[in-house]
VOBA-1610 file (N, C-alpha, C; in pm, whole numbers, padded with zeros to 5 digits, always signed):
BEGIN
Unk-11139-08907+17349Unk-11165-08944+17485Unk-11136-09091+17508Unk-11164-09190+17426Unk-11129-09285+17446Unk-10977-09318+17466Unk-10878-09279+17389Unk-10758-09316+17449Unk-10716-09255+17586Unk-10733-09147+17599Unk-10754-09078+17692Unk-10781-09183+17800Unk-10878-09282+17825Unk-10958-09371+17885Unk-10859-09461+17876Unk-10812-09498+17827Unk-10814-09621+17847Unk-10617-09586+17867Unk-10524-09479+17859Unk-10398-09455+17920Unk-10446-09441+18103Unk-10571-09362+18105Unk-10559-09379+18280Unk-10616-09520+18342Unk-10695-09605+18279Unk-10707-09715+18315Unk-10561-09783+18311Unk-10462-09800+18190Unk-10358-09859+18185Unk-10286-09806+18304Unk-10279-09700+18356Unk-10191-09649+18447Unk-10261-09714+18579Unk-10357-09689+18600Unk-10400-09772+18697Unk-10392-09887+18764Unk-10407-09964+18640Unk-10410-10148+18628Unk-10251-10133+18668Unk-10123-10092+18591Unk-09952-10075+18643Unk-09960-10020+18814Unk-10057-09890+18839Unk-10020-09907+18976Unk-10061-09973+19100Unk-10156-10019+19026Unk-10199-10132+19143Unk-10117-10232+19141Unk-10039-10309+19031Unk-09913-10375+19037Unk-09842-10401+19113Unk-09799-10247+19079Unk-09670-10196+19203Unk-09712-10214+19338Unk-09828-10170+19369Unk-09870-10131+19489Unk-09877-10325+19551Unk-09932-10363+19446Unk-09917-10526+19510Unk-09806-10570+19510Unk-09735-10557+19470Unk-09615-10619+19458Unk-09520-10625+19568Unk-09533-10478+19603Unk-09458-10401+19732Unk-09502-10476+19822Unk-09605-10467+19871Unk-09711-10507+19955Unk-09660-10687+20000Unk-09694-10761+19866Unk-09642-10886+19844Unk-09486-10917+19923Unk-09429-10771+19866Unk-09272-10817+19870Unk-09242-10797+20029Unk-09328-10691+20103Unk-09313-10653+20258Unk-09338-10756+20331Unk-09425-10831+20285Unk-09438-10948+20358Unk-09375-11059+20369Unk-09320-11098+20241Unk-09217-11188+20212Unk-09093-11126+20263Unk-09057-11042+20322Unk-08927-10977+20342Unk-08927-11005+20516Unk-09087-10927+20571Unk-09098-10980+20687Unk-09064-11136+20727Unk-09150-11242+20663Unk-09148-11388+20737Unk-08961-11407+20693Unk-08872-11344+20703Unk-08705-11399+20610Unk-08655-11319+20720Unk-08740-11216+20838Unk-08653-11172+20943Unk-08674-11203+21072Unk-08515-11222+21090Unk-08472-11308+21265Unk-08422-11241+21324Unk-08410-11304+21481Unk-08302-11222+21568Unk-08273-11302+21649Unk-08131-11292+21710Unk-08083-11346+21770Unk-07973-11299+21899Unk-07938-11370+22006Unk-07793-11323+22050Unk-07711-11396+22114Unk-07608-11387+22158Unk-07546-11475+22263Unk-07385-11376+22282Unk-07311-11468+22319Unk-07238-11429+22413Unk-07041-11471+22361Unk-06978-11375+22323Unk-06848-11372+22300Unk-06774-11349+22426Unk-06628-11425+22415Unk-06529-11376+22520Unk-06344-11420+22482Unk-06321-11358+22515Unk-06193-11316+22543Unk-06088-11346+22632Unk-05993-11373+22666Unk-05917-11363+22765Unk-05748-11302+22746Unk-05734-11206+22845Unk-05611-11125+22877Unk-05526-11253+22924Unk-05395-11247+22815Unk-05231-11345+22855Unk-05170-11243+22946Unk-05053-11269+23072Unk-05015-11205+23134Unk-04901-11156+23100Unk-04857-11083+23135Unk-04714-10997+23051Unk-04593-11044+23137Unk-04526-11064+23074Unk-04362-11112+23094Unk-04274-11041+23172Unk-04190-11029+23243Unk-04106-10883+23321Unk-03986-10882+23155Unk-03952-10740+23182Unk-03859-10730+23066Unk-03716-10787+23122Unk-03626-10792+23034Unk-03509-10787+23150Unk-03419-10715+23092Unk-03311-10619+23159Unk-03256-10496+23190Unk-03096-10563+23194Unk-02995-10546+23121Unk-02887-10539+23175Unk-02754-10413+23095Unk-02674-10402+23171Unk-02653-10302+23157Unk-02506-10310+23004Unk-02501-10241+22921Unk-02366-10270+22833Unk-02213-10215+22906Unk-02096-10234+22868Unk-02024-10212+22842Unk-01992-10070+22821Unk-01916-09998+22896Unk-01901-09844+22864Unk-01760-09849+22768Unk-01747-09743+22679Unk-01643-09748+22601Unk-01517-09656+22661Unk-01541-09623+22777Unk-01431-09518+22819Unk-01413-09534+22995Unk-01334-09500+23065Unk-01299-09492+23201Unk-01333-09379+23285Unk-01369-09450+23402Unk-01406-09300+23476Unk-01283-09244+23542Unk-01318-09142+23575Unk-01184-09072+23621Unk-01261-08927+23698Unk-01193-08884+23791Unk-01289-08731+23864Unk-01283-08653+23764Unk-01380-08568+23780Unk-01401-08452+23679Unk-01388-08453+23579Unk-01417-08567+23489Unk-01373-08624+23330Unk-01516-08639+23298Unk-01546-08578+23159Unk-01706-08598+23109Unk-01763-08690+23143Unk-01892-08730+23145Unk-01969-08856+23204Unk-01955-08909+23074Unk-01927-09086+23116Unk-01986-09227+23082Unk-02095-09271+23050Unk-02114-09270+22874Unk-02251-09367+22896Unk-02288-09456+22965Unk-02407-09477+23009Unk-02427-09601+23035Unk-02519-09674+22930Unk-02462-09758+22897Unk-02564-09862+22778Unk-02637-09947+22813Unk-02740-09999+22786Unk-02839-10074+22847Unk-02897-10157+22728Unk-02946-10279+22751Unk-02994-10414+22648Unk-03126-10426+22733Unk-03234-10476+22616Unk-03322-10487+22720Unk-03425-10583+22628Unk-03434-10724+22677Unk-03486-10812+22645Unk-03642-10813+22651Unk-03736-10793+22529Unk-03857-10793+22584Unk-03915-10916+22477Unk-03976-11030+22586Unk-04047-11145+22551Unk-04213-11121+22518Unk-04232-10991+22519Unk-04376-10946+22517Unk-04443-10983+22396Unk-04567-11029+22331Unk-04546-10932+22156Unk-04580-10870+22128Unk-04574-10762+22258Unk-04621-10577+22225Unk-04460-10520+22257Unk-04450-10439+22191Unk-04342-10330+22226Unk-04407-10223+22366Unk-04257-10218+22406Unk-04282-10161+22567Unk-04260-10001+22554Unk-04284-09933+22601Unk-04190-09849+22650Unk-04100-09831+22824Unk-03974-09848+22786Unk-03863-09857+22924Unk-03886-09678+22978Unk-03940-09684+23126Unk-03948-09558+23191Unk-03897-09572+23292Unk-03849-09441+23400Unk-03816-09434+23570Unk-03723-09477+23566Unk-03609-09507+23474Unk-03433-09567+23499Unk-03412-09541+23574Unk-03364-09654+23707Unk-03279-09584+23831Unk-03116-09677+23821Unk-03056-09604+23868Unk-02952-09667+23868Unk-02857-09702+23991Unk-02828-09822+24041Unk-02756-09846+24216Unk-02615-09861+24134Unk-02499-09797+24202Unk-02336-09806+24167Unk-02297-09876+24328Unk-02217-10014+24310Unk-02180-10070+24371Unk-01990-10082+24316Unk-01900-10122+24394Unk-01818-10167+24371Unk-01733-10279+24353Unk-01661-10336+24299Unk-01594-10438+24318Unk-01513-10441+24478Unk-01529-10599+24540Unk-01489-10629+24660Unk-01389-10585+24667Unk-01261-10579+24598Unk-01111-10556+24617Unk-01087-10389+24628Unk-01204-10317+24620Unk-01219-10184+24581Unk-01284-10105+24696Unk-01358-10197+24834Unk-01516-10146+24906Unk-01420-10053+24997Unk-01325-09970+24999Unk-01293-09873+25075Unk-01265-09735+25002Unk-01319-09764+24830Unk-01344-09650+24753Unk-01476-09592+24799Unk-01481-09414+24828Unk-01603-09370+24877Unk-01713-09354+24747Unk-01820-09462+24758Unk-01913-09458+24674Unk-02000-09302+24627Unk-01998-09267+24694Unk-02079-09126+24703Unk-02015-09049+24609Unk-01916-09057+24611Unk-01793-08955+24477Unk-01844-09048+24324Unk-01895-09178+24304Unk-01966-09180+24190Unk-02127-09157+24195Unk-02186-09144+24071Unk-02304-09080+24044Unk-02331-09145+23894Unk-02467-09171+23915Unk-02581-09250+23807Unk-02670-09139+23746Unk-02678-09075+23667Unk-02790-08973+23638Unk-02832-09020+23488Unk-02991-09099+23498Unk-03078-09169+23431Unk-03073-09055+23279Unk-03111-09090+23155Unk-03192-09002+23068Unk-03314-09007+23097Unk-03365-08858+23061Unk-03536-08825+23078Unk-03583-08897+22951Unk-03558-08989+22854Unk-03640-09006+22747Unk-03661-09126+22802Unk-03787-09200+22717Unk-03859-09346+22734Unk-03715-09430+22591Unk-03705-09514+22658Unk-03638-09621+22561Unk-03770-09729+22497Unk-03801-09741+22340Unk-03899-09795+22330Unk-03821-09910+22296Unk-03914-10027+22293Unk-03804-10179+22301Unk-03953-10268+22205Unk-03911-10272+22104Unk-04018-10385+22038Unk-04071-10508+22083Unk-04178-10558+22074Unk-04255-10655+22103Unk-04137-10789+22058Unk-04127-10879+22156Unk-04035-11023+22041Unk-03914-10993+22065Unk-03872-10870+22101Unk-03683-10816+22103Unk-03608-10907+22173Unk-03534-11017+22169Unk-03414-11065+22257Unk-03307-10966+22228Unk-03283-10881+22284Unk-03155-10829+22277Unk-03021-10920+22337Unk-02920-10925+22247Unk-02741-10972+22311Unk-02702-10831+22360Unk-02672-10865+22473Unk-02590-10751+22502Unk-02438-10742+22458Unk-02432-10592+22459Unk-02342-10519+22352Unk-02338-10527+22187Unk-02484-10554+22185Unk-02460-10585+21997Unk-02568-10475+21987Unk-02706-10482+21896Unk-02755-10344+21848Unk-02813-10328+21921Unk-02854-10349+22019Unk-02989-10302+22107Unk-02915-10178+22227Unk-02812-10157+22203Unk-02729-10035+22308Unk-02799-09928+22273Unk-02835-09877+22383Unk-02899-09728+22411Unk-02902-09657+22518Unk-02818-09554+22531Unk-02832-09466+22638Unk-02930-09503+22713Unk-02864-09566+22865Unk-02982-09542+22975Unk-02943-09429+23054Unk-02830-09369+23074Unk-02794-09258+23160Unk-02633-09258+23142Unk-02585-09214+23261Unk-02441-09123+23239Unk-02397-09164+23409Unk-02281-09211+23370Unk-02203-09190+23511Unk-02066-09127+23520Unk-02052-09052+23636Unk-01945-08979+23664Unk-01900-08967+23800Unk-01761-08911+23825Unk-01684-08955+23929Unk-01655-08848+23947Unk-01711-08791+24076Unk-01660-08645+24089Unk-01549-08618+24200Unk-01467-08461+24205Unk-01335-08485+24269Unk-01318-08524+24387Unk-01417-08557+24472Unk-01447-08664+24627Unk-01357-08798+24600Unk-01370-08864+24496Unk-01314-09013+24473Unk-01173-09003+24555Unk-01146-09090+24630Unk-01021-09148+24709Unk-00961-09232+24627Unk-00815-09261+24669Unk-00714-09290+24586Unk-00752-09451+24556Unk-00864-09502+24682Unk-00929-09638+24684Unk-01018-09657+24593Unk-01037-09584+24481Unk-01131-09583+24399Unk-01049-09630+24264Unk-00913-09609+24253Unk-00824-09634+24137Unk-00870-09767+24123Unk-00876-09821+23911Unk-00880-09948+23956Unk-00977-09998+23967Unk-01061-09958+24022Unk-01208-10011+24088Unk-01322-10058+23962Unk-01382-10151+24008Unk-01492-10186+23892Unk-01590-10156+23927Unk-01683-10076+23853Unk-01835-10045+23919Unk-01907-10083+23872Unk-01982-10122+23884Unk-02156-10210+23856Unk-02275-10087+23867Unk-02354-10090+23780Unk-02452-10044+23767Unk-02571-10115+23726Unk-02627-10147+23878Unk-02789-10206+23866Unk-02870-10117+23794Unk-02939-10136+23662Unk-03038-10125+23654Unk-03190-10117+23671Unk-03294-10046+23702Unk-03434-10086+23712Unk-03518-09966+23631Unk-03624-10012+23597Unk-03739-09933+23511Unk-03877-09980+23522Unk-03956-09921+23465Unk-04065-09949+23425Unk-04095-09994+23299Unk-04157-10067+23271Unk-04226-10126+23146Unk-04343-10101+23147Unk-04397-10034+23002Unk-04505-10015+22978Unk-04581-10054+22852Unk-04689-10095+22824Unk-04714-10129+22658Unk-04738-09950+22626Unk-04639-10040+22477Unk-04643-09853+22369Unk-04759-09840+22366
//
């Protein structure tokens, strides 16, 4: 009986230890906690317009002859990458030409987004050429159209990717 006695006293005397210790340590853990808050901020830079010009086609129009790429460069000063949407395209003529009937050419945009990286200076006609659409000259064109130089304004949308 005696050891007996004196293992549950030993166990005792250890858990009261613990039990102080904890106790001890909750408190010391409490006075070591703070709180605090305040106030972070931010500010939005404004975005750049892209700019749009059009490349160099590698072939001539002519009536009823497959459509003309149209190539497009597109400078984005952003440093997000865009995506280029809504291509429209205006066909004007050269002055020596304005009694060619415009209506006999035609601009028809691609349905895909052109994505254009954040930082891109594109040169035009070097790598940044990419299908913006297709032009063609259908059999309406007058003999005032021979010759003729056409311009294709560009416009789109820019969007962050």
């Amino acid at each position: 009986m005696g050891i007996a006695t004196r293992i549950t006293k030993r166990t005792a005397i250890i858990g009261s230890a613990i039990a102080l210790a904890a106790v001890g340590g909750g408190i010391a853990f409490a006075a070591w906690t703070s709180a605090g808050n305040g106030n972070g901020s931010a500010s939005a830079s404004t975005a750049v317009d892209v700019t749009i010009s059009a490349g160099t086609p590698s072939t001539a129009l002519y009536p009823n002859i497959p459509a003309v790429n149209v190539l497009v460069n597109v400078a984005n000063p952003n440093p997000y990458a865009v995506n280029l949407t809504a291509l429209t395209g205006t066909v004007t003529v050269d002055a020596a030409h304005n009694t060619c009937n415009l209506a006999s050419v035609h601009f028809v945009p691609t349905a895909a987004a052109i994505n254009v990286a954040g930082g891109t200076v594109a040169v035009p006609g070097v790598a940044n050429d990419q299908t913006a659409g297709t032009i063609t000259m259908d059999n309406t064109a007058n003999n005032n159209c021979q010759g003729a130089t056409f311009t294709v304004a560009l416009t789109g949308t820019a969007t962050s990717a």
